[in-house]
N, C-alpha and C positions, 0 to 999 in steps of 0.2 A: 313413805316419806324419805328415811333415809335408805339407801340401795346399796348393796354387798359385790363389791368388784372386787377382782381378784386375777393378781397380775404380779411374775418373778415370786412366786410360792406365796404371798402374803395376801393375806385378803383385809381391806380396809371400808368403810361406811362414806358415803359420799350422797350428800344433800343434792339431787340433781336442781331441783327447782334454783336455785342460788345462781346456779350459770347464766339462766334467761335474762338478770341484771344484772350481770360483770361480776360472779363473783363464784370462789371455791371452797364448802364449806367438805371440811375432812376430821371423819375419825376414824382410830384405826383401831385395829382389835389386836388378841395377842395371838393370831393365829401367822404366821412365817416365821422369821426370823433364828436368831442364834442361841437364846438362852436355855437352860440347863431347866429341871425343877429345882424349886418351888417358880421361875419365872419362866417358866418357856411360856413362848418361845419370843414374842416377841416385846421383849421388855424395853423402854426409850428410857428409862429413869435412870440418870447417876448415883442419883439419891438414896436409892436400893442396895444392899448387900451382894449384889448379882457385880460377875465379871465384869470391871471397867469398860475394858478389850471389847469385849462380846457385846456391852451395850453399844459402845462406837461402831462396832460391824451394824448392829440392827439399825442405826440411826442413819448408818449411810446406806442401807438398803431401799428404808423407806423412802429418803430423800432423794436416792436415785428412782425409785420407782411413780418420784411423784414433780421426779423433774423442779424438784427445789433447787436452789442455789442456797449452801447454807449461811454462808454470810449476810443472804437476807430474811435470816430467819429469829424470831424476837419472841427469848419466854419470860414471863414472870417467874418468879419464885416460888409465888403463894405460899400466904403464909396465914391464911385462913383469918384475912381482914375483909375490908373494903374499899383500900387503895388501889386508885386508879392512875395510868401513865398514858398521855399522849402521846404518842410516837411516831416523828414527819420527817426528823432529820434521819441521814445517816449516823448508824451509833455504831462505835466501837468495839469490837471484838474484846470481851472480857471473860471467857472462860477457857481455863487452860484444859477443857479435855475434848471442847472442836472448836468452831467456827464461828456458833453463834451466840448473839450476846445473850444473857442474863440480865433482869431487870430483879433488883434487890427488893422485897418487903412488897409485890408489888402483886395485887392478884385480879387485876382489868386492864385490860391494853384495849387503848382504840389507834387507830390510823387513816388518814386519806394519802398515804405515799402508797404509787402503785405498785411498787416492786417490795413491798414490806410484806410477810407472811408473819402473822402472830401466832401464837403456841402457847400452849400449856399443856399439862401431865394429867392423868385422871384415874381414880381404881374408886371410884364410887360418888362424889363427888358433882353436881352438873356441870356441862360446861354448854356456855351460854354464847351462841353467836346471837351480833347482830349487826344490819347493816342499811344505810342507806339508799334507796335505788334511786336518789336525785344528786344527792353532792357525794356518793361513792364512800363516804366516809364509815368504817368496819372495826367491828369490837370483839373482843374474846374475854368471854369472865370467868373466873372460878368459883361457883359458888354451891358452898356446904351447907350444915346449919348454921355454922355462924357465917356467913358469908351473907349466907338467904334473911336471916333474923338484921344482921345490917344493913341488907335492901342493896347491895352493890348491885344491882340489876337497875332500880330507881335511880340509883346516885349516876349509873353510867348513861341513861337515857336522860336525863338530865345534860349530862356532859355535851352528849349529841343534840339538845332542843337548845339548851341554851349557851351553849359555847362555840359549838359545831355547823349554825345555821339550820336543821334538822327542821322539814314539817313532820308532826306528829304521822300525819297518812302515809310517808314514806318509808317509815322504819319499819323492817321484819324482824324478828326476834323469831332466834330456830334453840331451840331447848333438847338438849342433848340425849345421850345413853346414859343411866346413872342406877342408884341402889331406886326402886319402886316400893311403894309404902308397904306394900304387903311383907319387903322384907329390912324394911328400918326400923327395929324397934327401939323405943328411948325410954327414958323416965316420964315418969306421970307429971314431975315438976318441968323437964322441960316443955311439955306439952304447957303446960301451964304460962310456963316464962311467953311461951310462943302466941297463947290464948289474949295474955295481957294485952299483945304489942298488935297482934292481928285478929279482926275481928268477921274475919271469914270462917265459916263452919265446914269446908270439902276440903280441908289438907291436913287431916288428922283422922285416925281410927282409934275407938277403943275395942278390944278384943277379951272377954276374961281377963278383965283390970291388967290387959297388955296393950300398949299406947305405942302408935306406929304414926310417922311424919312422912308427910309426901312434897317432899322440894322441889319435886317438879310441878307440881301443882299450885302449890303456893307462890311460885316464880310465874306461873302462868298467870294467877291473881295481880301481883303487881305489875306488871305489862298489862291487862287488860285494868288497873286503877290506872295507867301511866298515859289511858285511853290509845292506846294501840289496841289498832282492828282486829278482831277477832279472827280475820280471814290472816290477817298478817302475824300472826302466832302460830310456829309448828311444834308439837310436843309427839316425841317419838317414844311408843312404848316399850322400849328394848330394856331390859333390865340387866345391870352389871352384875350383881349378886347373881339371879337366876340363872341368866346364858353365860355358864361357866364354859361351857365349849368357845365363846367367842369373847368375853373380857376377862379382864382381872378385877377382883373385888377385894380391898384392905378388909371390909368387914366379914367376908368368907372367909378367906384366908389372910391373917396378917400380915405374912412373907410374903409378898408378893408383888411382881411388876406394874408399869403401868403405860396407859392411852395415852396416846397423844393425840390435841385436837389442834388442826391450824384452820386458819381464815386468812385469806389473800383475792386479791381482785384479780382478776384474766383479760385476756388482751380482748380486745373485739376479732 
């Protein structure tokens, strides 16, 4: 599904299928770049204890290798809600350590501006594209367990059906690299809080009264209740915990860098 290209020492994930309808969906790993350990190498986060310096070197490495312009480039914050931002107009450079802006409190960006690339950070975490392949119109979510437990996936297909003009048969929903149930373990009450609110039985393990959540699974559940096609859901088995060679995972290692995902549309 997703394909391992590798270009200027960095190797990054790229959803080929996405191009066929106008569109680029990217994630990167932490293989190039400049960081030091615990984040080599290539860590995009400020937000991290790692070299200011050295994240700006990686961040303009990727974005020259991926032929961004950064001033058209738009991250949320996340802040492990379910706030969602529309984003058409040209926005304003607000972060003093580059180019592009920052979106406060905010952990779903959609767009139909063609020159807008959306972004977010990731070390375990899904990150959820989606997009139209009739009115163009492209999303990026962040979503955790609370992110997944608030349904921002629902709330942002939503945005797209009924705000956005969206037919249900046009949206694709691409479900990211992220931690895999086999290595999420939680409490037995969260499983529980999750049991209340949903009532699917395949996004939970128990294991010798050890209880594991699978948010990719369960996000694949509300896309297919959101009645998006089966065929139009891609869930990628890559796991950030396991494939330590190729991400960073908060819950392997705490200290630690992170992904970045963008979504942008391409010229014809």
């Amino acid at each position: 599904m997703f394909e391992i290209n590798e270009k200027n020492s960095i190797k990054y994930l790229k959803f080929n299928k996405a191009e066929q309808f106008g569109f680029e969906v990217i994630f990167t790993t932490r293989i190039g770049g400049y960081s030091l350990p615990p984040y080599d190498q290539l860590n995009l986060a400020y937000h991290t204890k790692d070299d200011q310096q050295i994240i700006k070197r990686n961040r303009d490495l990727i974005y020259n290798t991926l032929n961004y312009n950064p001033l058209k480039i738009i991250y949320g914050e996340q802040v492990h809600l379910n706030q969602i931002k529309i984003v058409n107009n040209t926005l304003i450079k607000n972060n003093e350590k580059g180019n592009e802006t920052i979106l406060k409190g905010i952990d779903g960006l959609i767009s139909k501006k063609s020159d807008n690339i959306l972004a977010g950070l990731f070390a375990d975490c899904v990150p959820i594209f989606v997009f139209d392949i009739k009115t163009k119109v492209f999303a990026l979510f962040h979503s955790g367990w609370k992110g997944t437990y608030q349904q921002i996936l629902t709330k942002g297909l939503n945005y797209f059906t009924k705000r956005l003009n969206s037919s249900i048969e046009d949206i694709h929903v691409v479900i990211g690299p992220s931690i895999s149930v086999n290595h999420y373990q939680v409490s037995k009450n969260l499983i529980k809080i999750f049991k209340d609110k949903f009532k699917y039985n395949d996004y939970y393990k128990v294991n010798s009264d050890r209880y594991y959540l699978d948010l990719k699974k369960l996000n694949f559940n509300l896309a297919r209740s959101f009645k998006i096609k089966e065929s139009n859901i891609y869930l990628t088995d890559y796991c950030t915990f396991r494939d330590d060679k190729l991400y960073y995972s908060y819950r392997r290692n705490n200290k630690t860098g992170r992904m970045a995902a963008f979504i942008s549309q391409i010229g014809d």
